[in-house]
N, C-alpha and C positions, 0 to 999 in steps of 0.2 A: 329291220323295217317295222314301223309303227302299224302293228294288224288293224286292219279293217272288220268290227263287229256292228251288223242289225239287228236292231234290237223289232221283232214284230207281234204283232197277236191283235184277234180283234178287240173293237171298243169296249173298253173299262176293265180291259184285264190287266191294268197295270204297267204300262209302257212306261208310262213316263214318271212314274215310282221309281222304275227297274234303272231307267239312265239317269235319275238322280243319283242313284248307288252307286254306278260306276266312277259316277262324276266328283263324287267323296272319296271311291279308293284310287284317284288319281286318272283318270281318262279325261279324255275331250271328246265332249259329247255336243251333237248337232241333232235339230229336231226339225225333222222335214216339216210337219206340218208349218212348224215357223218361218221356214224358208218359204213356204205356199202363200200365209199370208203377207209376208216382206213383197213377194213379186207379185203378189195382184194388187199393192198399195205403190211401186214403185217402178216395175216393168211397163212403161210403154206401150210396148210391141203388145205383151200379153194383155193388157188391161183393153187395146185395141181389140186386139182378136175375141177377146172373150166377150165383149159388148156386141163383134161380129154377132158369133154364135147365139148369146141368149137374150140378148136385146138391152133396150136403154134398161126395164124395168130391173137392172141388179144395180143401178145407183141408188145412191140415199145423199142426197147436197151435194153431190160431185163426187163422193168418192164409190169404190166398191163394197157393196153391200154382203159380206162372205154367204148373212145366212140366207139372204134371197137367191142366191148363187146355188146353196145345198136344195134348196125347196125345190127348182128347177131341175138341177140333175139328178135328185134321188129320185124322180117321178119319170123320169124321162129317161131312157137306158143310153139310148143315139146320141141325146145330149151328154150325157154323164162321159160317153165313149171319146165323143170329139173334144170334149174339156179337158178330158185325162191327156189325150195325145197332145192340146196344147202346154199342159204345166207339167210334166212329169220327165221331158228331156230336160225342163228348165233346173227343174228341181234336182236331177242328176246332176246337171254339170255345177250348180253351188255346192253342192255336197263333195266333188271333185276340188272345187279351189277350194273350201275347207281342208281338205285334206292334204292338198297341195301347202297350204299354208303352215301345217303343222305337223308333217309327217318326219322333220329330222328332228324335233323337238322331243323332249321329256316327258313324254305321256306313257301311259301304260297299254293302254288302249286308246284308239280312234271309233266311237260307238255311235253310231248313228241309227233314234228312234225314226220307224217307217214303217208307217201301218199296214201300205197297200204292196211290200215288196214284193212278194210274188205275183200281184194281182200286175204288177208294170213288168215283171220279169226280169228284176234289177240283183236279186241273187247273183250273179255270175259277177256282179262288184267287188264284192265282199267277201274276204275270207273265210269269216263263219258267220255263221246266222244261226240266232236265239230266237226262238218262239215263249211269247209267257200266255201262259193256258190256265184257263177260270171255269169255274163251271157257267154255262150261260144265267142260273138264276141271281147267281152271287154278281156279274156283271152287266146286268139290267138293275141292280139296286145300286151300283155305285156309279154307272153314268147317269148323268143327271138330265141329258138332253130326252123332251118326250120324241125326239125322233129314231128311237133305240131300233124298234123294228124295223122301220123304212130301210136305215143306215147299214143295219146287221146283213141285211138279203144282199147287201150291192162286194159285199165282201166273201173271199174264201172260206169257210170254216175252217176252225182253229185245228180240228181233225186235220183236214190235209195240211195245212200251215206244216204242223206237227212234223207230217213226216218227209217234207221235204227240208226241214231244218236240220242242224249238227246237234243244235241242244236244245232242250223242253225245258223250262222253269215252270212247276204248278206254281198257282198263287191264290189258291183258295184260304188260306189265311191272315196273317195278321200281316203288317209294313216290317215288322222285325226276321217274321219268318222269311220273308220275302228277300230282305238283308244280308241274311245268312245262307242262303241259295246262292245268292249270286255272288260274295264271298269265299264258296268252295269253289262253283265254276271259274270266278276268276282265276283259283291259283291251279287249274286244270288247263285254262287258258292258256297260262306264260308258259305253261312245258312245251305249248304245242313249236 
């Protein structure tokens, strides 16, 4: 059976470096976030619901505005709460027919980047789960967005991330070191 790996850690430590890599040594990799914005660009029900919630002011010419969506709920803890309950079973069950879709197939691994896993308490999906861990000054200079701060508080620290994961990848170095990490984890992986 095609294992289920998350790949998680907070903003700019490298996530989506890390499921590039896998996606070179042959996995199939899914990126929640991408699925977050496909279903608030083509969900219905959710694009209803979420207008519910934080008003017309997240359009921009009809469609949904993602980043007037973040301004509201990183400021707002009740909104952020009731947003997350509405996108986050959605976001499970695509991440389920992804994996429905491709789990007799020839992959090495099934890896799915998710930033907020433990924070939805989506662990118990997944067979194993990867934490990639930065130091926080090294990952405020590689995300780019000024809302590092705001964004970093609504998240776990990488500390507990840590130790409720099977594996730790540091990534305070270079995209090659980073390569080579997940390289050895990989073939530690296939034994399991």
């Amino acid at each position: 059976m095609l294992k289920k790996i998350a790949i998680t850690g907070n903003l700019g430590s490298g996530k989506s470096e890390a499921l590039k890599i896998f996606k070179k040594l042959g996995s199939f990799i899914v990126d929640a976030d991408k699925i977050a914005h496909d279903l608030l660009e083509n969900d219905e029900d959710l694009k209803n619901r979420t207008k519910t919630l934080l008003g017309n002011e997240i359009f921009e010419n009809g469609k949904i505005d993602r980043k007037k969506i973040a301004k509201i709920v990183f400021s707002n803890d009740d909104k952020l709460k009731k947003f997350e309950k509405l996108i986050h079973p959605k976001i499970l069950n695509e991440i389920e027919n992804f994996y429905e879709k491709v789990k007799n197939q020839n992959f090495e691994f099934f890896v799915v980047e998710i930033p907020l896993l433990f924070e939805i308490k989506g662990q118990s999906y997944f067979d194993i789960v990867i934490t990639i861990s930065i130091k926080d000054m090294i990952a405020k200079k590689r995300y780019k967005d000024k809302d590092y701060n705001l964004r970093i508080k609504k998240q776990m620290p990488n500390v507990e991330k840590e130790k409720l994961s099977d594996f730790v990848i540091e990534n305070n170095q270079s995209i090659s070191a980073l390569e080579d990490s997940i390289k050895k984890l990989s073939k530690t992986l296939k034994n399991l």
